[in-house]
C-alpha positions as CSV (number, residue, x, y, z in Angstrom):
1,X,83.3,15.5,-26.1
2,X,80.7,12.6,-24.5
3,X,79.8,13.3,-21.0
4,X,81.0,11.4,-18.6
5,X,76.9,9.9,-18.0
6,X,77.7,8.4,-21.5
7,X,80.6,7.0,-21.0
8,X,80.0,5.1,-18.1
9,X,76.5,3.7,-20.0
10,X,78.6,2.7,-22.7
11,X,80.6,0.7,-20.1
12,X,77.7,-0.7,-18.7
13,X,76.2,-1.6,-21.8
14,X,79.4,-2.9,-22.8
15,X,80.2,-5.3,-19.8
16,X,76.5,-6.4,-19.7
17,X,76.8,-8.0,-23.4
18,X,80.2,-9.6,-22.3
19,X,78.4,-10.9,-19.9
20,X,75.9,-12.2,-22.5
21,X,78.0,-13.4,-24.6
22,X,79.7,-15.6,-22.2
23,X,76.8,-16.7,-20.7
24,X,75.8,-17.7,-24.2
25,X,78.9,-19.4,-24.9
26,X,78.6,-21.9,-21.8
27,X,75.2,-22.8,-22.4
28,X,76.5,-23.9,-26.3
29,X,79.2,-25.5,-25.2
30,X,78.9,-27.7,-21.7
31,X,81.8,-29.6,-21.1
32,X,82.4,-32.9,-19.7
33,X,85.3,-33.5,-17.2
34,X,86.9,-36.3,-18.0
35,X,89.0,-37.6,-15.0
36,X,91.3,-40.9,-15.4
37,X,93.4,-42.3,-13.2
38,X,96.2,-41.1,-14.7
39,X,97.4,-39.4,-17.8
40,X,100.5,-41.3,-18.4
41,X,99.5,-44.9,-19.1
42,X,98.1,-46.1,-22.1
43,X,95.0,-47.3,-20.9
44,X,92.9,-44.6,-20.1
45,X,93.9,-43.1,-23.8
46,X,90.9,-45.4,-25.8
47,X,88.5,-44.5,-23.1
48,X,89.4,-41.0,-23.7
49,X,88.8,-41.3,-27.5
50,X,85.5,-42.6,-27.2
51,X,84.3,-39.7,-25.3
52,X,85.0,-37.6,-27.7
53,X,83.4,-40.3,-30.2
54,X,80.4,-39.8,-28.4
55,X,80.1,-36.4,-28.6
56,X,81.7,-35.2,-31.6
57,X,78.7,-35.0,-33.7
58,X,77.1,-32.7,-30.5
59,X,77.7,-29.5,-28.4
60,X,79.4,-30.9,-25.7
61,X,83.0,-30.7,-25.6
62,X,85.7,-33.1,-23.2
63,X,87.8,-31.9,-21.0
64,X,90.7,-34.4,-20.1
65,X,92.9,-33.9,-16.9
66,X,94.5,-36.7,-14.4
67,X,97.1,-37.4,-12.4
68,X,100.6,-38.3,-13.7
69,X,101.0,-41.2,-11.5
70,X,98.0,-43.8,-10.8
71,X,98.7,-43.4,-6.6
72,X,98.4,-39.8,-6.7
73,X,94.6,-39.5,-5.0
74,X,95.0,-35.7,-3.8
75,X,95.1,-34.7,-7.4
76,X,92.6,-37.0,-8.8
77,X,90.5,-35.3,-5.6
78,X,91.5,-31.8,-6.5
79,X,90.2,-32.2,-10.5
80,X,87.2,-33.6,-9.2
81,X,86.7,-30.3,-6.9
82,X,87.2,-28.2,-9.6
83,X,85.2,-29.6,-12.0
84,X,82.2,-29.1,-9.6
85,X,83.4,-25.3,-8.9
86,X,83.1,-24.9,-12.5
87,X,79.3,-26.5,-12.8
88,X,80.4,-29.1,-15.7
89,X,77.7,-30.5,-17.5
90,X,79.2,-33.5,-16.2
91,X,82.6,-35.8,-14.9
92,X,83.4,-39.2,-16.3
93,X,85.8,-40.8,-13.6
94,X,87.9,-43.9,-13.1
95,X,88.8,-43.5,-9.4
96,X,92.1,-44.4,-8.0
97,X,90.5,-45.4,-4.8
98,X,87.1,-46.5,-4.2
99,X,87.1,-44.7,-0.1
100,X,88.9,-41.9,-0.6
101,X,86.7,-40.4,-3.4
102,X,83.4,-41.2,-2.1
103,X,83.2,-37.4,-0.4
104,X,83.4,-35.5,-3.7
105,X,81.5,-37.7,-5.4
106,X,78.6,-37.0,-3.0
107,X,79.3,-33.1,-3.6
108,X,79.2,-33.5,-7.5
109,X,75.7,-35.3,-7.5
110,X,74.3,-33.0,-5.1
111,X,75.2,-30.2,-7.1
112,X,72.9,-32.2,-9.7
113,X,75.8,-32.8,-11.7
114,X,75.6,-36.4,-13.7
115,X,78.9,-38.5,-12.9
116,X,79.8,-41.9,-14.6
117,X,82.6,-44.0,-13.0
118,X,84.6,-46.2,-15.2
119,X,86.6,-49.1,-14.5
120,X,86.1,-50.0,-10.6
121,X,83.2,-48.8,-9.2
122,X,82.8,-47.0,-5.3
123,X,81.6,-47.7,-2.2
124,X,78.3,-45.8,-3.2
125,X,75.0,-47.3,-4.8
126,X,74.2,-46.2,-8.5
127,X,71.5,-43.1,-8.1
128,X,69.9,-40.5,-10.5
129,X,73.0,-38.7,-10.7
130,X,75.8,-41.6,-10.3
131,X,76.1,-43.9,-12.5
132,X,78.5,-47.1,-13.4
133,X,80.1,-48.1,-16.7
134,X,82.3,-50.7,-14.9
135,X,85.1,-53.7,-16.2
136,X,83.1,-56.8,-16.0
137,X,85.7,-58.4,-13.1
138,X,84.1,-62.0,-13.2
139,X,84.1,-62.3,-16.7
140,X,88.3,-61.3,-16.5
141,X,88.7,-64.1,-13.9
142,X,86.8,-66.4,-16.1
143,X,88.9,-65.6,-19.2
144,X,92.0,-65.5,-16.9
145,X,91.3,-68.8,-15.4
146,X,90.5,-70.7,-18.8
147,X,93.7,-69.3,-20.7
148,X,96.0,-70.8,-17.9
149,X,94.2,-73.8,-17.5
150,X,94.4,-74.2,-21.2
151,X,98.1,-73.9,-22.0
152,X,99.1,-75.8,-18.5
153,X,96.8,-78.7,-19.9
154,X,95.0,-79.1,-16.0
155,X,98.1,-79.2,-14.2
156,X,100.6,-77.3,-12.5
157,X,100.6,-74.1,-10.2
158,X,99.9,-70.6,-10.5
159,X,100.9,-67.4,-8.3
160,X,98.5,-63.9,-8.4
161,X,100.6,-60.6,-8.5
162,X,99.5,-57.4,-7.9
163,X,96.1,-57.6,-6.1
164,X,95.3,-54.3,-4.7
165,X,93.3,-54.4,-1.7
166,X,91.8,-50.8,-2.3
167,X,89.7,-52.0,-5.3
168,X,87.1,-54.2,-5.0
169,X,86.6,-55.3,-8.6
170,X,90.1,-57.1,-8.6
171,X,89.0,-59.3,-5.5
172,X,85.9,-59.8,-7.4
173,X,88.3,-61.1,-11.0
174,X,90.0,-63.5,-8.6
175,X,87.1,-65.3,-7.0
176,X,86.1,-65.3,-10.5
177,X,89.5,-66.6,-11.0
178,X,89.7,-69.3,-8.2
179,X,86.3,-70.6,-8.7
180,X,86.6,-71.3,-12.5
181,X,90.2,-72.9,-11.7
182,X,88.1,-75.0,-9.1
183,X,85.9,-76.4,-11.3
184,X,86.8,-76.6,-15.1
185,X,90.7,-76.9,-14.1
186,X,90.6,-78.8,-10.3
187,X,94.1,-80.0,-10.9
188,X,95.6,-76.9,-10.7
189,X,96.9,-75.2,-7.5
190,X,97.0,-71.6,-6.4
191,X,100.5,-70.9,-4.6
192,X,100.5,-67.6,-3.5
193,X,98.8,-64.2,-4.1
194,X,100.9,-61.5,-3.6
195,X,99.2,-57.3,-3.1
196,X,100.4,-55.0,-5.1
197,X,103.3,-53.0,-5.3
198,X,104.5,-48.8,-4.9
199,X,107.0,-49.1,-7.4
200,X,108.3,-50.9,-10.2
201,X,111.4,-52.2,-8.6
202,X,108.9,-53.4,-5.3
203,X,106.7,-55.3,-8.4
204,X,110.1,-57.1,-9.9
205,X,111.4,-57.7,-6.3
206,X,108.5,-59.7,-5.2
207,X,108.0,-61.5,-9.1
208,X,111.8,-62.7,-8.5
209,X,111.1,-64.1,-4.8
210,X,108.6,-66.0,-6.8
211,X,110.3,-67.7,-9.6
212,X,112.9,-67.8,-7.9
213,X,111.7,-69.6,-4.2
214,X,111.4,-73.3,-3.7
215,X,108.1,-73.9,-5.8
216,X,108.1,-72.1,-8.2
217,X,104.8,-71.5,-9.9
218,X,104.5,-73.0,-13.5
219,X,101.9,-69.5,-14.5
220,X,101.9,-66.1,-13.1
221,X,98.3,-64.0,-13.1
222,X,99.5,-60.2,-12.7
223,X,96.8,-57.7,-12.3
224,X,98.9,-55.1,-13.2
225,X,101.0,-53.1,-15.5
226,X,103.8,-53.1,-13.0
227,X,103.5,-56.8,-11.7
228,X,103.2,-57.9,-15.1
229,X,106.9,-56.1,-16.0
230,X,108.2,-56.9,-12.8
231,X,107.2,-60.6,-13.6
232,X,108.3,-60.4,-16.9
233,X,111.6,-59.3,-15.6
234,X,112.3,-61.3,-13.3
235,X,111.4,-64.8,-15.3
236,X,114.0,-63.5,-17.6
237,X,116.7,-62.9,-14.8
238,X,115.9,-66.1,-12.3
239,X,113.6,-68.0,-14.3
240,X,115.5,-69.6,-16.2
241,X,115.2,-73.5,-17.0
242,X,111.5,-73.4,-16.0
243,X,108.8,-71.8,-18.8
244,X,106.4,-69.7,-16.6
245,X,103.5,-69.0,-18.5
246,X,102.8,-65.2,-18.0
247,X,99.2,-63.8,-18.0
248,X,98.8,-59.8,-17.9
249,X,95.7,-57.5,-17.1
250,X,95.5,-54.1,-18.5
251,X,96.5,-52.8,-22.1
252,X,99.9,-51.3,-22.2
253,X,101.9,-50.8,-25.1
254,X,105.1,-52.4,-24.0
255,X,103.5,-55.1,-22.6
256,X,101.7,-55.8,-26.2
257,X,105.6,-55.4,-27.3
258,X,106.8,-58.3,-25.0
259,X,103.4,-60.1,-26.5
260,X,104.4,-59.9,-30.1
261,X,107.8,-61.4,-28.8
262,X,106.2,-64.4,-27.3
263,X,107.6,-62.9,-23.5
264,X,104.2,-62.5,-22.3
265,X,101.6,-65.2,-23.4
266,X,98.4,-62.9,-23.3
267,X,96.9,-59.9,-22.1
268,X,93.2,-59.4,-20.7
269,X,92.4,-56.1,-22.0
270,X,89.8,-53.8,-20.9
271,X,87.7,-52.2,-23.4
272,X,88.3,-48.9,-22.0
273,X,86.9,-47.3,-25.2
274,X,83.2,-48.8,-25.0
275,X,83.7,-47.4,-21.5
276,X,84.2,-44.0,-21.8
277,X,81.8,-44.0,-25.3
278,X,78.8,-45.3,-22.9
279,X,79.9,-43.2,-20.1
280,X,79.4,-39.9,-22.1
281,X,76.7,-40.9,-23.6
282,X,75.1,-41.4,-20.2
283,X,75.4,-38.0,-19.5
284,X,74.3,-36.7,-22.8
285,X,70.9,-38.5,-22.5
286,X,71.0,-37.2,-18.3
287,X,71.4,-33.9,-19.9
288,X,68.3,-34.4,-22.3
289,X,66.1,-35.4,-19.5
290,X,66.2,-38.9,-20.3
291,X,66.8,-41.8,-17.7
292,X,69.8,-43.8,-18.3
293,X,70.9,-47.4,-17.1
294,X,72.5,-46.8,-13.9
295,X,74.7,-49.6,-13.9
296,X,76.3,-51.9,-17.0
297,X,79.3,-54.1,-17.4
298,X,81.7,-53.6,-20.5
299,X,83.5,-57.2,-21.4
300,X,87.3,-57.7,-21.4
301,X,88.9,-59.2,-24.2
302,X,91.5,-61.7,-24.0
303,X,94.7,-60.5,-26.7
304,X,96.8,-62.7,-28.0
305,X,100.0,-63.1,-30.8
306,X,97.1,-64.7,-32.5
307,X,94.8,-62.1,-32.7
308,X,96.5,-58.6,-31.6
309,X,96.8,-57.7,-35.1
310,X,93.1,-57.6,-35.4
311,X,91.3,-54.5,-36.8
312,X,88.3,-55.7,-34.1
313,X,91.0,-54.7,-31.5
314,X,91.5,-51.3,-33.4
315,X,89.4,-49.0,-30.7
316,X,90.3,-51.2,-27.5
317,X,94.7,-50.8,-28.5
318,X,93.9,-47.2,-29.6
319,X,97.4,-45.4,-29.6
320,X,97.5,-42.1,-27.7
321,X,98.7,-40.2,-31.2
322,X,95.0,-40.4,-32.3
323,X,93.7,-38.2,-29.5
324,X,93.3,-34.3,-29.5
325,X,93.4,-32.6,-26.9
């Protein structure tokens, strides 16, 4: 029979190579948190797939978590928390609001933890340990402003949905907007611009006041997934007898339906793929010692019937069944 010395050597041997062991299997195996603003629209999914682009061919491995809704900051705040409690290697995040996330941003890079935000940047400046991979805005209010100057031939009205006053990129896409309009398309007025909306049914409420009021607009610019439906909808319930030239911002898969049925006439996409490629590449080459940009721009594309068959469009329209979790 072993003594009972033995034994509980043996169990302190034992636990001591667990211990090992996981100790070794962390340092093999960092992990990047991978934060979107949501999990349930389409157009985080490309950026997600190019993180794990990036590092497929390396140790690191991508853990991908959000909220279910793209208003939901608590939780978005909460993954962020726990992502620093759990010493990532380091958090790629497109922030739902540039304020409210500031604080546990701060706590990540003291913690000397590399994060990238994607998309919109904060109300912080780019640092050793923060860095941008961000939607060129100008360059989506230039493309914007061209495309409806275009197909309304330098005349005629337009009305901006969905501006969101808690991200400072969109103001930035519609100066952009308004000062290309101004000068390559002067004879074109801006009637209204509307802020975004909670819901779906505020988005079509506030599209239908506005094909539906005394001058009506002859293009709508919707920021938005849910002002673009919402305008979509409500051109086809009050619009009729008037064509309303319908421009959409961000990628979603029923809104390239309504494209390949001529309902919408384009859709500015970001390239949320080349975002979230560069973004863990950023932290690979933080994590090798290396000195990364702090700061680039990632051009949006303008999708048309014309073109959104394209394979060039391939990574940017890539459909969530090509992910693995």
């Amino acid at each position: 029979m072993r003594k009972p010395g033995f034994l509980k050597a043996a169990f302190v041997y034992t636990a001591y190579l667990l211990l090992v062991c996981i100790g070794c299997t962390r340092s093999s195996q960092p992990i990047i948190a991978f934060i979107p603003q949501t999990t349930a629209d389409d157009l985080w999914e490309p950026a997600h797939q190019g993180a794990l682009d990036a590092t497929k061919a390396t140790a690191y491995s991508i853990y991908w978590n959000g909220p279910t809704s793209d208003d939901d900051i608590q939780t978005q705040i909460g993954l962020l928390d726990e992502a620093v409690d759990r010493h990532a290697a380091g958090i790629i995040l497109a922030p739902n609001h540039s304020l409210a996330l500031m604080i546990p941003v701060l706590r990540a890079t003291s913690r000397n933890i590399p994060i990238v935000v994607i998309g919109s940047p904060l109300s912080l400046s780019a640092s050793s340990r923060l860095f941008y991979v961000l939607n060129d805005e100008e360059e989506e209010g230039r493309i914007a402003a061209r495309r409806i100057g275009e197909q309304l031939d330098d005349k005629g009205s337009v009305a901006i949905l969905g501006l969101n006053p808690d991200n400072g990129g969109e103001f930035q896409r519609m100066r952009a907007f308004e000062a290309t309009l101004l000068h390559e398309f002067p004879h074109i007025t801006i009637l209204a611009r509307y802020l975004t909306s909670s819901s779906q049914a505020q988005a079509e409420q506030i599209a239908h006041r506005v094909v539906t009021g005394n001058h009506r607009p002859d293009a709508i610019l919707a920021f938005t997934r849910k002002s673009t439906l919402g305008a979509l909808r409500a051109i086809e319930s009050g619009g009729k007898g008037k064509r309303i030239i319908l421009v959409g911002c961000d990628q979603n898969y029923a809104l390239l339906y309504y494209l390949s049925q001529g309902k919408v006439d384009s859709i500015i996409a970001e390239n949320t793929y080349e975002m979230g490629f560069q973004a863990a590449q950023v932290i690979l080459s933080a994590g090798s010692g290396n000195h990364p940009a702090d700061m680039s721009y990632v051009k949006p594309i303008l999708i048309t019937r014309e073109n959104m068959s394209s394979p060039v469009l391939l990574n940017i329209l890539t459909h969530d069944a090509r992910v693995r979790h």
